[in-house]
N, C-alpha and C positions, 0 to 999 in steps of 0.2 A: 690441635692443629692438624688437617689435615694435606698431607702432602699428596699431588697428584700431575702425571708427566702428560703432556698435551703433545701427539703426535701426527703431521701428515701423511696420510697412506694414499696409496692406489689400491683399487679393490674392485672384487668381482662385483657385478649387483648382488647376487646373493648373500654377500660376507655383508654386508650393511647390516650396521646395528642401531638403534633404538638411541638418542643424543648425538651421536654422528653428527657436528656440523658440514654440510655440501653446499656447494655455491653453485645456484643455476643463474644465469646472466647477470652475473657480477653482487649478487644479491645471498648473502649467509643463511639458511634455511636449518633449523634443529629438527631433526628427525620426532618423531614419538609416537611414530605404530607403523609398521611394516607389515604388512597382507600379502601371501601369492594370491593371486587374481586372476590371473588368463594364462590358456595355454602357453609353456615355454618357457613355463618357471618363471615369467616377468612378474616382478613384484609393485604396489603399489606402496610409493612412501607417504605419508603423511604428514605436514609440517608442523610446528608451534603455530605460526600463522593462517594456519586454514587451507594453503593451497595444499596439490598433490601432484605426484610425479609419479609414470609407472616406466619401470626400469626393467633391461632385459638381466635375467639370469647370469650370463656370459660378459656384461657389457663393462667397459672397464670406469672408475670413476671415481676421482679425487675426497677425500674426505679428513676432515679434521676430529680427532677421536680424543678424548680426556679419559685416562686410564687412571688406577690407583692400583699402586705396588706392590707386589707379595709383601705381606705383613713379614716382619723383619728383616726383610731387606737394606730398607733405607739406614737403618742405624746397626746394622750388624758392629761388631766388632771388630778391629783389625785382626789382622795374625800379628803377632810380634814376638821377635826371636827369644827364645829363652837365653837365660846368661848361662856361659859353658862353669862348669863346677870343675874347676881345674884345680891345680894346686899353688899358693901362693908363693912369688919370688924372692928369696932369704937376701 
């Protein structure tokens, strides 16, 4: 089973990564290849779909990111108090 947390971010163009879903006019786009391209650090994203978007460096933009959690994280162990080794009541 793989467990994995689905988050919305704002982000610079640059922090775009690769699965990133972005929504350009109302329409869900999956990233799956980022290029710099032209002067100013704008990058070109590339869809699942075919189309493309190029984005500036600095420019700020919504995206929906699916992450998967430091490996034993999710099921760590609790802490739980040890029992005090007292002496018992006669």
């Amino acid at each position: 089973m793989t467990n994995t947390i689905t988050r919305a971010l704002t982000l610079l163009g640059g922090e775009v990564r690769i699965n990133d879903l972005i929504d350009v006019g109302g329409n869900l786009h999956r990233v799956v290849d980022v290029r710099a391209i032209l002067a100013g650090g704008r990058r070109r994203l590339q869809f699942a779909d075919g189309n493309a978007y190029v984005l500036g460096d600095g420019a700020r933009i919504k995206v929906t990111r699916t992450i998967a959690p430091a490996r034993g994280r999710l099921n760590a162990p609790q802490h739980r108090p040890r029992p005090h080794a007292g002496g018992r009541a006669c």
